[in-house]
C-alpha positions in Angstrom: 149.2 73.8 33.0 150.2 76.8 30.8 151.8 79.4 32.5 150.5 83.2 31.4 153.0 85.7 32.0 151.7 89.6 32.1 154.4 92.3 30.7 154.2 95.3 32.3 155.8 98.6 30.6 157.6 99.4 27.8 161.2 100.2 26.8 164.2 99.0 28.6 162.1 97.0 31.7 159.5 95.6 29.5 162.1 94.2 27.3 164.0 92.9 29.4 160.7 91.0 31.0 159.9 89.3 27.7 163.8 88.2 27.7 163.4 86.6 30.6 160.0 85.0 29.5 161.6 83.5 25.9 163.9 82.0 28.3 161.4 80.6 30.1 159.4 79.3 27.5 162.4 77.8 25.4 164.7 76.3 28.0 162.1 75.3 31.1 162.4 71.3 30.2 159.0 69.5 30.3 157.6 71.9 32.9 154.9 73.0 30.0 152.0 70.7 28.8 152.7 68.6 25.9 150.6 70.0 23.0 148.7 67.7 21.2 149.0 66.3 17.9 146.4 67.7 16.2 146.9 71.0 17.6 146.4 74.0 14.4 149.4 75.5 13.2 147.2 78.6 14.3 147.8 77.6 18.3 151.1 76.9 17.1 152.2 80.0 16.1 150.5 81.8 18.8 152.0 79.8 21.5 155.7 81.0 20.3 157.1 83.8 22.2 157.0 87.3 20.4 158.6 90.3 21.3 156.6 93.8 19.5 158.8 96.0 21.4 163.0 96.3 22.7 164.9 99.1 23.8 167.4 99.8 21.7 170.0 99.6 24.0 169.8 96.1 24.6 170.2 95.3 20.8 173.4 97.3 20.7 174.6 95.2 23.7 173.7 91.9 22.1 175.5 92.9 18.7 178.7 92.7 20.4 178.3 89.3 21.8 181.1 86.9 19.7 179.7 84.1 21.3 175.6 83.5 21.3 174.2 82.1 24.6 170.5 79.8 24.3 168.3 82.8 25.7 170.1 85.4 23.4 169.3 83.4 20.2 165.7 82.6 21.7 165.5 86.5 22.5 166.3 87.0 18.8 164.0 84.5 17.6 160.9 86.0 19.3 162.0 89.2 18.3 162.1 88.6 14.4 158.3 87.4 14.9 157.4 90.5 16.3 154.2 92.7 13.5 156.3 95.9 14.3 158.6 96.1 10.8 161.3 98.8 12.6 162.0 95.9 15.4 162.4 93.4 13.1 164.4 95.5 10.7 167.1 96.3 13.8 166.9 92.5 14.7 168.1 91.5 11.5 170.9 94.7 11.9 172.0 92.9 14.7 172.0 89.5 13.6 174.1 90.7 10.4 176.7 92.5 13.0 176.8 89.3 14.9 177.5 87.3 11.7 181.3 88.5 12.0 182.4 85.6 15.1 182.2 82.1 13.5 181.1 81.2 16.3 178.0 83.2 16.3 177.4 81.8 12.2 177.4 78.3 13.3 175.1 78.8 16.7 172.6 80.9 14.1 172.4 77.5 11.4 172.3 74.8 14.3 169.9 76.7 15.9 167.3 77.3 13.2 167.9 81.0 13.8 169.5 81.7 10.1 166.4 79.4 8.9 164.3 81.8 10.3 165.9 84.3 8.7 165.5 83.3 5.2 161.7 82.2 5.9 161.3 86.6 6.9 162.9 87.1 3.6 160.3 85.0 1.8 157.5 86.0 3.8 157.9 89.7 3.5 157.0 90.5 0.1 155.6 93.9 0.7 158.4 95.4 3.2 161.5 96.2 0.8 163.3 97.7 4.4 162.7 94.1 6.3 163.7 92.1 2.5 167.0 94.6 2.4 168.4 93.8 6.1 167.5 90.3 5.3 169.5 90.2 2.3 172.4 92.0 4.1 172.0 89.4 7.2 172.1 86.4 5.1 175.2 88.3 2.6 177.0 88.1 6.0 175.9 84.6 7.1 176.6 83.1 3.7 180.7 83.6 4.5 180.4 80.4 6.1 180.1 77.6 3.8 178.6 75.5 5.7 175.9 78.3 5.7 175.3 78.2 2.3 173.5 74.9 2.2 170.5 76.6 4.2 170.5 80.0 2.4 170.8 78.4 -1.1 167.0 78.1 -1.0 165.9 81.6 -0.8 168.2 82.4 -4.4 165.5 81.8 -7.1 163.5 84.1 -4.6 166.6 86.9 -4.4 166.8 86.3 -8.4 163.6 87.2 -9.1 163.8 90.5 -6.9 167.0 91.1 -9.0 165.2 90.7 -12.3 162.6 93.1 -11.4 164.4 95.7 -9.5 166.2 98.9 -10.6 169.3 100.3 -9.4 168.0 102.4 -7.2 166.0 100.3 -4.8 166.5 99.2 -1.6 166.8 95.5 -2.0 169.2 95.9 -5.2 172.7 96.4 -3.2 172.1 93.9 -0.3 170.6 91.5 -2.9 174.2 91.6 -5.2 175.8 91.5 -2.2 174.2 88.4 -1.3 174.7 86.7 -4.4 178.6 87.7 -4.6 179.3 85.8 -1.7 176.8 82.7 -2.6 178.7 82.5 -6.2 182.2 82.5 -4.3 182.3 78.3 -5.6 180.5 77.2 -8.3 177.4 75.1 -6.5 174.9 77.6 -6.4 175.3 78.9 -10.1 172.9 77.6 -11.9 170.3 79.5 -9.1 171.9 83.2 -10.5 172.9 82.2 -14.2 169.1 83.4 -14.7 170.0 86.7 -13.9 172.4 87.1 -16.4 170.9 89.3 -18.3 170.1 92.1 -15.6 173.6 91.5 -14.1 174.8 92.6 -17.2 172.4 95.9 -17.8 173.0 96.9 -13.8 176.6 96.9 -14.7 176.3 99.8 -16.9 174.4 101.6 -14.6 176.0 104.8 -13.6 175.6 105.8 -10.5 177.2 108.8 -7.7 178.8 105.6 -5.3 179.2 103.3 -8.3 178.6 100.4 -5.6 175.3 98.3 -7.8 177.4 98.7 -10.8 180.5 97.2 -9.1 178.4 94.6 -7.4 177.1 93.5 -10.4 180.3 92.9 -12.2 181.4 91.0 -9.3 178.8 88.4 -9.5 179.3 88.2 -13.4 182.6 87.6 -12.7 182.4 84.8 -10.4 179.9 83.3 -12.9 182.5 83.4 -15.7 184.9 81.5 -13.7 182.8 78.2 -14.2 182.9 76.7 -17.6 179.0 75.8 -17.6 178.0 79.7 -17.0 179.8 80.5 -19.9 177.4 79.4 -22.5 174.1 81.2 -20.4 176.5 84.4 -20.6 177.1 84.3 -24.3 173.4 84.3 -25.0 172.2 86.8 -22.5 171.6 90.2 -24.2 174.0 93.2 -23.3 173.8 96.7 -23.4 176.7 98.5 -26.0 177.9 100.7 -23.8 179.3 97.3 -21.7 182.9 97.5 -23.5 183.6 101.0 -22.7 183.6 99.7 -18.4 187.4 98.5 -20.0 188.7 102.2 -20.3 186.6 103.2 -17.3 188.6 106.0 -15.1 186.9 103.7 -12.2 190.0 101.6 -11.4 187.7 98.7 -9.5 184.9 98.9 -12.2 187.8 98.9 -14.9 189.5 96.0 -13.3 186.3 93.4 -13.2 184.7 94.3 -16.5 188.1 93.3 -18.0 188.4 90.3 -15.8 184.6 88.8 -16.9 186.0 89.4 -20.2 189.0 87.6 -20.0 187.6 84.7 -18.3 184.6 84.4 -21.2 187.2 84.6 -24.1 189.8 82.4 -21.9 186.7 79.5 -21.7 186.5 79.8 -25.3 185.2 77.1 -27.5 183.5 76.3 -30.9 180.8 74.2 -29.2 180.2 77.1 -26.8 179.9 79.4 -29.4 176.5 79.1 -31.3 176.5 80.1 -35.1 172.6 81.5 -34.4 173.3 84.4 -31.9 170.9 87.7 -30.9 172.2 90.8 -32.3 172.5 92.5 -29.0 174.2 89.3 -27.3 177.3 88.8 -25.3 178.6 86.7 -27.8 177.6 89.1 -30.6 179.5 92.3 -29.0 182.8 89.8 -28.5 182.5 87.8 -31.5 180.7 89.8 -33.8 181.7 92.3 -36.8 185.6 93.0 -37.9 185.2 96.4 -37.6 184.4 95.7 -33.5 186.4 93.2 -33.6 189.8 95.7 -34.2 188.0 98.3 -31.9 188.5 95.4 -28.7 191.7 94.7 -29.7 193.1 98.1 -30.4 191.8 98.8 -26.6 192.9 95.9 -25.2 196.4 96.3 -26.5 196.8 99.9 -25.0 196.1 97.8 -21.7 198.9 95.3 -22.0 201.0 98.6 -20.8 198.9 100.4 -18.0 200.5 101.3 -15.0 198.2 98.7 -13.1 199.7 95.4 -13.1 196.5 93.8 -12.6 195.2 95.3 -15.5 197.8 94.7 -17.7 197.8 90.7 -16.9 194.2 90.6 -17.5 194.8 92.7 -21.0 197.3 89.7 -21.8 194.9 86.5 -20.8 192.8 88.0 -23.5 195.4 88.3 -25.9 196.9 85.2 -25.2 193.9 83.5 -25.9 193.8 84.4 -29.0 190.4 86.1 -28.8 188.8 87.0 -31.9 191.1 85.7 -34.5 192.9 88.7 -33.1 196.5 86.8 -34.4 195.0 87.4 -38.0 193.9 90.8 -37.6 195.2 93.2 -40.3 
């Protein structure tokens, strides 16, 4: 027989109520009728527990938790199904906080619950605030590698959010910071190497924090450190104003800008380079006119003796490799 349950109140007592219910429901054994095999996905959704309504308290308490019990993930399952956005906005707050034990990361995948967290992201097309806490959840998830095999799916989704998004909106930061952590090793590349392009404009993006423009440059640079990117990177059109991020007063933004540099013109190679390149291409700003070409070097060369030593070995992997014809240069 199925068991009905009636919640009574709200806040902290009501909560706690459907807690005890999710555990119930998810851990009682085969005390519940079997369903039946043609039962509707309908039924089957409405038969899953769902929590519209917690006290905030008890999410704070559960954030600290470096080690996930059954009824706590089940708690946090029914509560990313609840239809009221703010709870499921501070469920996937503390989901992302309790991404920071291990131990947590691997309870979320084996239990489905980091699953369910990239089927919210792809189901919540019109909520930019649920999209942006899933982002940041799954950013913090995707540390573990063995993580990254489930996420992986939702990053043509996240790409093309990327492509249409400006700097300025909610899903932009969470979404780069997402993709700087799933382009950490090469095996998801070819899933971002589409947004080349808009990786490359947001990285000129000024901004008062700076923090989409450096995120942005931190993804083209893990991109440039895998031969096969290379080639997309060339092609992909570039504002001007990229080469000036190499004298940027922005030591972090200064830093990246002239490591994706160096690692484009370290992969160098004829069959890389295309004799029919756009006018505004990556390729055509590196490899383009002499007069450019002298500008680069002359900058690049005041570099080899900046006070950073970072900065100065990243000056000298571009010289040394040549870049340019820059050994001819007169």
């Amino acid at each position: 027989m199925i068991r009905r349950f009636l919640v009574i109140g709200l806040g902290a007592v009501g909560s706690y109520v459907v807690y005890r219910i999710v555990d119930r429901l998810y851990f009682s054994g085969n005390e519940e009728e079997e369903e039946t095999e043609k039962e509707t996905d309908d039924k089957k959704k409405t038969s899953q527990p769902v929590c519209n309504n917690v006290d905030s308290h008890e999410l704070e308490d559960l954030a600290t938790s470096n080690s996930l019990s059954s009824s706590q993930v089940a708690f946090l399952f029914a509560l990313l199904r609840s239809e009221n956005p703010g709870v499921v906005e501070r469920t996937l707050r503390t989901i992302s906080n309790l991404a920071a034990f291990t131990s947590n990361q691997n309870v979320m995948r084996e239990s489905g619950l980091l699953k369910a967290v990239v089927d919210t992201l792809q189901r919540s097309d019109d909520s930019p605030g649920i999209q942006a806490c899933c982002c940041q959840a799954l950013s913090n998830l995707a540390m573990n590698m063995a993580n990254q095999t489930v996420v992986q799916s939702c990053l043509p989704f996240v790409v093309k959010k990327i492509v249409r998004s400006t700097e300025t909106d909610a899903t932009t930061l969470p979404s780069l910071n997402l993709l700087t952590n799933m382009t950490v090793l090469d095996d998801h590349h070819h899933h971002v190497c589409p947004a080349s392009a808009k990786l490359l404009q947001l990285s000129v993006k000024e901004e008062e924090a700076s923090t989409v423009q450096l995120q942005s440059l931190k993804v083209l640079v893990n991109l440039s450190c895998n031969q096969t990117s290379i080639e997309t990177l060339l092609h992909s059109p570039v504002p001007p104003q990229f080469l000036a991020l190499i004298q940027s007063t922005i030591a972090d933004i200064q830093l990246r800008a002239l490591t994706f540099v160096a690692n484009v013109v370290s992969f160098q190679d004829d069959e890389v380079l295309s004799s029919d390149f756009a006018a505004d291409s990556l390729q055509a700003l590196l490899y383009g006119s002499g007069g450019r070409r002298r500008d680069i070097y002359a900058m690049v060369l005041k570099l080899t003796k900046h006070p950073s030593e970072d900065i100065r070995k990243q000056a000298s992997r571009i010289l040394v490799a040549k870049m340019l014809g820059y050994d001819n240069q007169d």
